[in-house]
C-alpha positions in Angstrom: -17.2 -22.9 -21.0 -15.4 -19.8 -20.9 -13.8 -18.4 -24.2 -10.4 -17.5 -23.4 -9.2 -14.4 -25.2 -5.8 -13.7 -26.5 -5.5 -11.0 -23.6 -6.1 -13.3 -21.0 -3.6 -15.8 -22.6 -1.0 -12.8 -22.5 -1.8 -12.3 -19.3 -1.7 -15.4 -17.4 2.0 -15.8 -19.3 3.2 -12.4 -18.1 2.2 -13.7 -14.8 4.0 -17.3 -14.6 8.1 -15.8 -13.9 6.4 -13.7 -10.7 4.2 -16.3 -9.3 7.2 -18.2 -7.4 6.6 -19.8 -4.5 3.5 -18.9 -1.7 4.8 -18.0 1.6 5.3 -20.7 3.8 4.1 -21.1 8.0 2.2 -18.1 8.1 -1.2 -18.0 7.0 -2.3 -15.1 4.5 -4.6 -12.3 5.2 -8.0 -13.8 4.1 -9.2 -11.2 1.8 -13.1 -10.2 1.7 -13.9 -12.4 5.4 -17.0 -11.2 5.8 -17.4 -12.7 9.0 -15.0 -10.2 10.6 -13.8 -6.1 9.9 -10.6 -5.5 8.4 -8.3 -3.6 10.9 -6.7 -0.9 9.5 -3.9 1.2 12.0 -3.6 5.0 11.5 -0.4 6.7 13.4 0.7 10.0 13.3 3.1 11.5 15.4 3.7 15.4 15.8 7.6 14.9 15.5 7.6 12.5 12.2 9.1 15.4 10.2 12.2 17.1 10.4 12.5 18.6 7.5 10.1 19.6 4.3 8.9 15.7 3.0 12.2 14.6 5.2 11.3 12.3 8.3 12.8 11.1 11.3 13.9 8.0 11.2 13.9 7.3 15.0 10.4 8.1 15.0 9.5 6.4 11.5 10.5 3.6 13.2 8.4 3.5 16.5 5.4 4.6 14.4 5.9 1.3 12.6 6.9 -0.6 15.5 3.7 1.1 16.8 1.5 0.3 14.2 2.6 -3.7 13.4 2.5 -4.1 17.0 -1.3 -3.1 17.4 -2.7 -4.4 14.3 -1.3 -7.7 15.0 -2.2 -7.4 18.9 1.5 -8.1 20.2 3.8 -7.0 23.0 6.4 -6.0 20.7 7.9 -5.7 17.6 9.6 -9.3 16.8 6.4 -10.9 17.4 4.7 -9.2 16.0 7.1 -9.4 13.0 7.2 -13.0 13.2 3.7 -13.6 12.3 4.5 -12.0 9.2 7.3 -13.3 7.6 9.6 -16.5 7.9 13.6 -16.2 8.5 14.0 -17.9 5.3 11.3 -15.9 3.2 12.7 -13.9 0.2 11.2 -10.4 0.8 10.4 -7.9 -1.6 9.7 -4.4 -0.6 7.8 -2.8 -3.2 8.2 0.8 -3.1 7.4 3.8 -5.0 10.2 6.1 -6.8 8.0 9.3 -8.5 10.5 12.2 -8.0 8.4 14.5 -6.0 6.7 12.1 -3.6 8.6 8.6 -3.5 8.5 6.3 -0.4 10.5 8.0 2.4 14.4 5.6 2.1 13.8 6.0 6.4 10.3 4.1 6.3 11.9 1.2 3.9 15.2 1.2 6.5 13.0 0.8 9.3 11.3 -2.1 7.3 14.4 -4.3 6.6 15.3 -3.3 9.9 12.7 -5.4 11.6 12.7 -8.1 8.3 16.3 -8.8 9.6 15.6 -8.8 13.4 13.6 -11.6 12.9 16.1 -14.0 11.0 15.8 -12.7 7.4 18.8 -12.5 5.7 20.4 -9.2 4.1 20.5 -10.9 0.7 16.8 -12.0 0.8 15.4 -8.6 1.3 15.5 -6.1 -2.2 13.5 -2.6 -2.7 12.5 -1.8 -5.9 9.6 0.0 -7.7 9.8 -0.2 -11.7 12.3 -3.1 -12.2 10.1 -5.5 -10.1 9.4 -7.2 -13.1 13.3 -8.0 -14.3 14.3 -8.1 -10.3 15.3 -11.7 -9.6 14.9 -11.1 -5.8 10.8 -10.4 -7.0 10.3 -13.4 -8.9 11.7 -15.6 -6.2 9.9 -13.7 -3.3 7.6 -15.8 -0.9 6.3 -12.6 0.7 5.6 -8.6 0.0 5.9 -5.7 1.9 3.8 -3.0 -0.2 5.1 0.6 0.8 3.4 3.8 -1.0 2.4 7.5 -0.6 -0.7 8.2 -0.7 -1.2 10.7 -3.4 -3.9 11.8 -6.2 -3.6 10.5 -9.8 -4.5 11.3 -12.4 -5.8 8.0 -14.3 -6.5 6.4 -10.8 -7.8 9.3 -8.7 -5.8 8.3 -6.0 -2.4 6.3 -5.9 -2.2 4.6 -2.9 -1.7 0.5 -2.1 -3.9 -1.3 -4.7 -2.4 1.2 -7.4 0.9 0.3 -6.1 1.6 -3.3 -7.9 0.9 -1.6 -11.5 4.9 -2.5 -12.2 3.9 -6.1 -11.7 2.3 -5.9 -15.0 3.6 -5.4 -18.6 2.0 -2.7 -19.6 0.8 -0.3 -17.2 -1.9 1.1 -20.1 -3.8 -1.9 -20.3 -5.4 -0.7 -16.9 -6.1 2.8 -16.7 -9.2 2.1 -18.8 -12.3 2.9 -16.7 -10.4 5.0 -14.3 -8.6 1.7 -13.4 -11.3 0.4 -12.2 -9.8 -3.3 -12.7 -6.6 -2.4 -10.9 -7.5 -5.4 -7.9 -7.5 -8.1 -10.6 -3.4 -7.9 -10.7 -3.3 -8.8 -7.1 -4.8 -12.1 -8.0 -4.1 -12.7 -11.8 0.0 -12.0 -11.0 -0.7 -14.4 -7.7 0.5 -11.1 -5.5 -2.1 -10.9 -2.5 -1.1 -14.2 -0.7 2.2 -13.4 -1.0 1.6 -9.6 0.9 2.0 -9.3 4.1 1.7 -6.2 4.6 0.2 -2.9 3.5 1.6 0.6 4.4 0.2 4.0 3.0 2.4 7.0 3.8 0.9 9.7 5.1 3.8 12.0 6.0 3.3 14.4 3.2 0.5 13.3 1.2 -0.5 15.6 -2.1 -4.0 15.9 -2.3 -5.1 17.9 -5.7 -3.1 17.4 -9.2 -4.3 18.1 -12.6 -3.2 16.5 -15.3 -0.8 13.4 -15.7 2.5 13.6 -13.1 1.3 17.1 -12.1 2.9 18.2 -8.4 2.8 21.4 -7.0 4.2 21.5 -3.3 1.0 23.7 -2.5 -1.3 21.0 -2.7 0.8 18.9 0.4 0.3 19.4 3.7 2.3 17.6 6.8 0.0 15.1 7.7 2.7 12.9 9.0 0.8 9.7 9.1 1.1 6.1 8.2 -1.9 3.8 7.6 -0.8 0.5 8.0 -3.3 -2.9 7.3 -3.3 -6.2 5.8 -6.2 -5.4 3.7 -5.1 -2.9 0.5 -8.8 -1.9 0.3 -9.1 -0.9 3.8 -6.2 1.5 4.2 -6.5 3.1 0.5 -10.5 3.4 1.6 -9.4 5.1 4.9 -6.6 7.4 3.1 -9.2 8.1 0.8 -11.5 9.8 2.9 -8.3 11.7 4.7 -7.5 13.3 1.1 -11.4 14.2 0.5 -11.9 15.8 3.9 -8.4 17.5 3.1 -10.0 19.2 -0.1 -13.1 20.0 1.5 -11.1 21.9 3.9 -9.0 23.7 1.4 -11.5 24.2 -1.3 -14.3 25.4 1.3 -16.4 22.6 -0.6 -16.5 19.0 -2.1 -14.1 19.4 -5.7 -14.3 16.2 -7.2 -11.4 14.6 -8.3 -10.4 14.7 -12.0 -10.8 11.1 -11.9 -13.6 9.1 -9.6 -11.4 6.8 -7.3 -13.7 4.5 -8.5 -11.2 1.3 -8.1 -11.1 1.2 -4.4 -14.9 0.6 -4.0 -14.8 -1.9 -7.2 -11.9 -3.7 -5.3 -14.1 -4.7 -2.9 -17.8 -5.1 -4.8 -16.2 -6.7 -8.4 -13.5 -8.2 -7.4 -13.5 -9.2 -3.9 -10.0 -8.3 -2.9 -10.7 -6.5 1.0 -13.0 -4.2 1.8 -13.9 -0.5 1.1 -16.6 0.0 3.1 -16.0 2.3 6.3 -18.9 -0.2 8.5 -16.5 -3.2 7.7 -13.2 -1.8 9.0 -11.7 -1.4 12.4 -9.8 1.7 12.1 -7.4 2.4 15.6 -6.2 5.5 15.7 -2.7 6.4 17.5 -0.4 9.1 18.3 -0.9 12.8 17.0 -4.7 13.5 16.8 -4.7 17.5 15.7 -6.4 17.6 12.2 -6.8 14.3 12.1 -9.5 14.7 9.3 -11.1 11.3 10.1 
């Protein structure tokens, strides 16, 4: 029999106001199916950016519309939408608010956008990054739309989708231990990865060297202008992964590692089964823009 430590007491606890209710009439992404590679989209468009770190929102949204569309292998946008989410889901958009680097307000506009084309109603759609915990629209939501930049960190490596749902958690602390290498278990002890469906990692502007906790320096960006967009965490943050270490090889004129191993994304997949990492086990489509593309 398992001995159940106090921790794991504290955390199961934590978790019971945000399970709510599992998303209901659409099936959830089956996480770590071996019997079939985990499609991951990457788009970039040339005119994504009109502005420094200030898209388009026009073309935001037909790189989405773009990307939903092929991953799911429909005609259009509704559909494709529609095997998604339900018209009476509750739908949190969980999004990311550092200062220098936060999730583009045109990317989570074009989101609701199509939420709300397919019968979701205004009131049952909320945004929100550190209040998820305290959000009521969050502990009611049936279904998650995860929206980050992909950007390094400095207790992660990387911050990208699977470092995204942190917030869920009390204390943020207990998991940078190990270079967060436990980060996946939140998706499953905090009952989050039924309930997403969705993944996007922006790739308009991503920041690809930091030192040092919170460090940004608008040197290290470049205008990528990118999203990877899957229904596997692992997959995308394993694909922007490689983007931002062929982006350092080419600035750095050789490998620099990170001042953290982005070790979490690989133990995602080989501890705790959450999607997969491994480049031979995902479908990655590229669209659009294909200058520097880097992978």
């Amino acid at each position: 029999m398992k001995k159940i430590t106090r921790r794991d007491f504290l955390r199961a606890a934590a978790a019971a106001p945000l399970a709510g209710a599992l998303g209901h009439g659409r099936k959830p992404f089956e996480f770590a199916d071996e019997s079939q590679k985990s499609r991951v989209v990457l788009i970039r468009d040339e005119k994504a950016l009109i502005g420094f770190k200030k898209a388009d929102p026009e073309v935001i949204q037909e790189m989405l519309d773009q990307a939903v569309r092929t991953l799911l292998d429909k005609d259009n946008a509704r559909d494709a939408w529609e095997m998604l989410v339900n018209p009476d889901d509750i739908v949190g958009i969980k999004s990311n608010v550092w200062r220098y680097l936060p999730t583009p307000e045109e990317l989570e506009q074009a989101i609701k956008k199509r939420l709300m084309d397919v019968g979701v109603k205004q009131e049952n759609i909320g945004v929100d990054d550190r209040g998820v915990r305290r959000n009521p629209l969050f502990q009611k939501a049936t279904a998650l739309i995860n929206a980050r930049p992909g950007r390094t960190h400095y207790w992660s490596g990387i911050g990208s989708c699977i470092k995204n749902y942190i917030m869920f958690v009390p204390r943020a602390s207990d998991y940078h231990g190990d270079s967060c290498a436990d980060l996946a278990t939140i998706w499953k002890d905090y009952h989050l990865a039924a309930k997403t469906k969705l993944n996007i990692l922006v790739m308009l502007t991503p920041l690809f060297h930091s030192v040092g906790p919170h460090n940004y320096n608008d040197e290290y960006i470049w205008e990528y202008k990118g999203l990877i967009v899957s229904r596997d965490p692992v997959a995308a943050d394993s694909v922007g992964l490689r983007i931002i270490e062929a982006k350092r090889m080419e600035y750095f004129g050789k490998k620099v590692s990170f001042e953290t191993p982005a070790k979490h994304i690989r133990m995602a997949e080989t501890r705790h089964g959450l999607g997969v990492a491994d480049p031979s086990k995902i479908e990655l489509i590229k669209l659009g823009w294909k200058e520097d593309i880097l992978i």
